[in-house]
N, C-alpha and C positions, 0 to 999 in steps of 0.2 A: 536663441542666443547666437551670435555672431561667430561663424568658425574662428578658432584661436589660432593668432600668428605670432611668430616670433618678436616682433620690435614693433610699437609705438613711437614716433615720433612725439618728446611734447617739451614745448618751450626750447627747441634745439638740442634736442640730448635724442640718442635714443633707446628707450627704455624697455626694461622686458613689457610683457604684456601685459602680466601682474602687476607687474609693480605701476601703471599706469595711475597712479590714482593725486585723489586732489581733499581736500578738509573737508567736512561734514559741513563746513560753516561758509564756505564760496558762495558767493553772491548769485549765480549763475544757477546753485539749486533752488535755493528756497527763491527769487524773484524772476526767474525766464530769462534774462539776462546774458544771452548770447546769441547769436550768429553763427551759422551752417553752409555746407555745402553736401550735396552728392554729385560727385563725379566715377565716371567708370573707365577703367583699362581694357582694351582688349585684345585680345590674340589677332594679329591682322598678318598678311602673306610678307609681310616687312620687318615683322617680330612686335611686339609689344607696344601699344599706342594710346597713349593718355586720349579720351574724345574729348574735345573742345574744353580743353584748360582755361588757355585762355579768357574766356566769356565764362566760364566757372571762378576764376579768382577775381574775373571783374566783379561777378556780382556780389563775390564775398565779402571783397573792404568795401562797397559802394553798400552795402546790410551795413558792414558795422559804422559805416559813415552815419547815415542814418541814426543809428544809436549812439553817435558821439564816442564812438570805441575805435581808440587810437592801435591797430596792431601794430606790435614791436617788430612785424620784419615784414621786409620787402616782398612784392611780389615774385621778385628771382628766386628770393632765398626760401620761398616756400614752394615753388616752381620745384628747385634744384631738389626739395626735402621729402615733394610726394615720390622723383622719381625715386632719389637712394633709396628712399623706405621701400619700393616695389620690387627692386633688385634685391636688397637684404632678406627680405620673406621669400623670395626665390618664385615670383608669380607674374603667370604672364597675363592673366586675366585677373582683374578686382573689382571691388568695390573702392571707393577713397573717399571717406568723411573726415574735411577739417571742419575744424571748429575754434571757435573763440569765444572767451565767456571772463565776463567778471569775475576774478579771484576774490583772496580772502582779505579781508580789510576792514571796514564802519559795516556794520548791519545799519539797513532803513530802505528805502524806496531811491532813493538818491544815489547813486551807486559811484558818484562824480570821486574822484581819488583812489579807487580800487584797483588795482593790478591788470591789466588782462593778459591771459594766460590764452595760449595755443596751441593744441594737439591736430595731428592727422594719424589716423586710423587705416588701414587698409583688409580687408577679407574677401575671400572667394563668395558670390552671392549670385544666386541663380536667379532665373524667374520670379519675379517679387509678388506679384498675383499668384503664387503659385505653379507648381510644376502642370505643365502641360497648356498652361494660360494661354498662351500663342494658339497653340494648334485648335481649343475647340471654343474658346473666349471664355470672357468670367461674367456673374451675373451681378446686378448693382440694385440699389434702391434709393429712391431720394431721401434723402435727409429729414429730418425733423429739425433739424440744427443747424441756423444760418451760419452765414460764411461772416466772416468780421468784414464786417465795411471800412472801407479803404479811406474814412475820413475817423475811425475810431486808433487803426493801426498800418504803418506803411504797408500794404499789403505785399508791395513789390518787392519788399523785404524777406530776406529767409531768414527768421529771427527765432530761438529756438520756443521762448514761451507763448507766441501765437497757435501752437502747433494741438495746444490742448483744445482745440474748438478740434481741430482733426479727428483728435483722439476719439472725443465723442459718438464723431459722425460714426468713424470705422468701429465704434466697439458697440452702439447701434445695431451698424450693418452687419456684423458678425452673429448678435445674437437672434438676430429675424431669420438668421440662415443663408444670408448674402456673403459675395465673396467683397463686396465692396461699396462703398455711397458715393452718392452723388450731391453736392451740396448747392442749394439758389442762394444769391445776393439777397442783401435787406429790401431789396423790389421785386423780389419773388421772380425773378430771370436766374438762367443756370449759370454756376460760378465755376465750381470744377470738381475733380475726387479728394480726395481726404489728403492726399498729396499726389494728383498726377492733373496734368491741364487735361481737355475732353474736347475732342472733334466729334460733327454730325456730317455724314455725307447724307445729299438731297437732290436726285437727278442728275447724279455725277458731279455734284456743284459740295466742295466742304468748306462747312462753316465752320466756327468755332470762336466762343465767347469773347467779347473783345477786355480791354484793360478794365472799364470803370465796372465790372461785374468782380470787381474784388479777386483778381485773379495773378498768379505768380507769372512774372513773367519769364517761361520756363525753357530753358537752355533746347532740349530736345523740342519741345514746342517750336520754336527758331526753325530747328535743322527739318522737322518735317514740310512748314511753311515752306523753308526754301525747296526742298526737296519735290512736294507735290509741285510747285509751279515751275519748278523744270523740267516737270512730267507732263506738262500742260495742263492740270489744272487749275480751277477758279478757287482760289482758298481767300474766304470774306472770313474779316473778323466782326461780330454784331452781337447786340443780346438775345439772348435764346432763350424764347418758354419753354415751361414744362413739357407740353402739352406737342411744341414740334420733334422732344429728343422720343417721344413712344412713338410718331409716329414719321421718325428717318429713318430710311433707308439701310445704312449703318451709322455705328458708334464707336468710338474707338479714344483709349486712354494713352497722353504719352509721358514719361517723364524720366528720367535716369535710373530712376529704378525699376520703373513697367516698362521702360524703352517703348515700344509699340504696342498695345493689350489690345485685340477685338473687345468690344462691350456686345452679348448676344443676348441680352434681357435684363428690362428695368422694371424693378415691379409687377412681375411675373407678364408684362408684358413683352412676348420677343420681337426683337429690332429684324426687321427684312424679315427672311423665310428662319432668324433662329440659329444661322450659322453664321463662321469670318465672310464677311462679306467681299466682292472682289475687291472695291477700290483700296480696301484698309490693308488686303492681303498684298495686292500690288504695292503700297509704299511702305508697308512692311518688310516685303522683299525688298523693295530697293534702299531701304535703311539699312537692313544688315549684309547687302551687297557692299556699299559703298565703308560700311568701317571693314569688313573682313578684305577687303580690295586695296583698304588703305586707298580709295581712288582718285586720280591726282587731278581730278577737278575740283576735289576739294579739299586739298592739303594743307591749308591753314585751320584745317580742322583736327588735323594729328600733332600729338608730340610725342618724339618716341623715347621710350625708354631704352639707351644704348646699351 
């Protein structure tokens, strides 16, 4: 469960934390029916800094565009709503899941005239592979369970009821004893984690799945691409077999929530010699250089909370 903070933001109010709630009968449970975000705050030498807002609310109303879900407030006005909400909880580091979802209105498939309604969330959230995930990597297995092909559902979408093919992969991967899955495209090439995109490094060269593998196009994904090729590396986007992620070099998970995760074995097969490999530990270093640095090569990537 999610550490409990004092105020929710939802629909412009802000609410206790309990009292967050919404009717047994909203459209957005019983049908998937909404749109997500994860973004993260964090303690930087500047004070408290939203990472890349911006390209996080872009791809929030461009989900609910997709869905034909009209939100009722501006991008400012939910800009201005994560920050108060981070200052009222009193936190310099978070987590921040908005969201928006079909209210309550007509039951059926058709969800066209139903309300949408909009919370943001904020809590303290560590390592999401778990504690210690960084330092010694986590171990993954390939999925049994296809990734949705990108002609069944937008995949570039963060939409919340697509998220049950996830569910699967991860609760799979849990009961085999893994910390994580790894899921292929409907052509049997690697798609991504259960929600984090996945780089292979291969002779110093990282690859990583390109779009039509059914894959999120993922905020930290972006910052690492940029990031490794101003490090001088070659970062190719392609389809990737099974067959080349046992046998890279390294593997390495990114996403707002895993931020950077070494991958040290898939299938009881270990990646390299079995440990964080250098090239992953080096852009790992330099990811969490650059937000705790707040670094002003790349400050269109901060907002700070005043």
């Amino acid at each position: 469960m999610p550490e409990k903070t004092e105020k929710i933001w939802f629909d412009g109010r802000l609410v206790d934390w309990d009292h967050a709630k919404v009717h047994v009968l909203v459209h957005g449970l019983h049908y998937g029916s909404g749109v997500f975000e994860g973004i993260r705050c964090y303690k930087t030498r500047k004070g408290p800094a939203i990472f890349r807002l911006k390209a996080h609310l872009e791809r929030f109303y461009n989900s609910a565009k997709v869905y034909f879900m009209k939100i009722p407030f501006t991008r400012e006005e939910l800009s201005n709503a994560i920050k108060e909400l981070i200052k009222v909880n009193k936190l310099e580091e978070c987590y921040i899941r908005p969201i928006a979802f079909r209210g309550l209105g007509k039951m059926g498939v058709d969800p066209t005239g139903n309300p949408v309604n909009v919370a943001v969330a904020v809590w303290p959230w560590g390592e999401y592979l778990g504690k210690g995930a960084r330092e010694k990597g986590v171990r993954c297995t390939v999925s049994s369970w296809v990734r949705i092909n990108n002609s069944m559902l937008p995949m570039t979408a963060k939409a919340t009821g697509q998220y049950i093919n996830s569910m699967l992969a991860t609760m799979e991967a849990h009961l085999k004893g893994f910390d994580e899955a790894i899921m292929l495209d409907s052509r049997g090439f690697v798609s991504e984690g259960s929600g984090e995109n996945l780089f292979m490094v291969k002779n110093n060269v990282i690859f990583t799945p390109a779009v039509e593998s059914s894959i999120l196009l993922g905020v930290t994904r972006n910052t690492v691409i940029t990031l490794a090729s101003d490090m001088g590396y070659r970062v190719i986007e392609k389809n990737i077999s099974k067959d080349e992620i046992f046998s890279a070099d390294e593997l390495f998970f990114t996403g707002t929530a895993a931020e950077v995760t070494p991958i040290v074995e898939v299938d009881h097969r270990s990646i390299g010699n079995g440990k964080v490999g250098p090239v992953t530990k080096e852009i790992m270093d330099k990811f969490f250089n650059v937000i705790r640095e707040a670094n002003e090569s790349y400050k269109g990537w901060f907002d700070f909370v005043k």
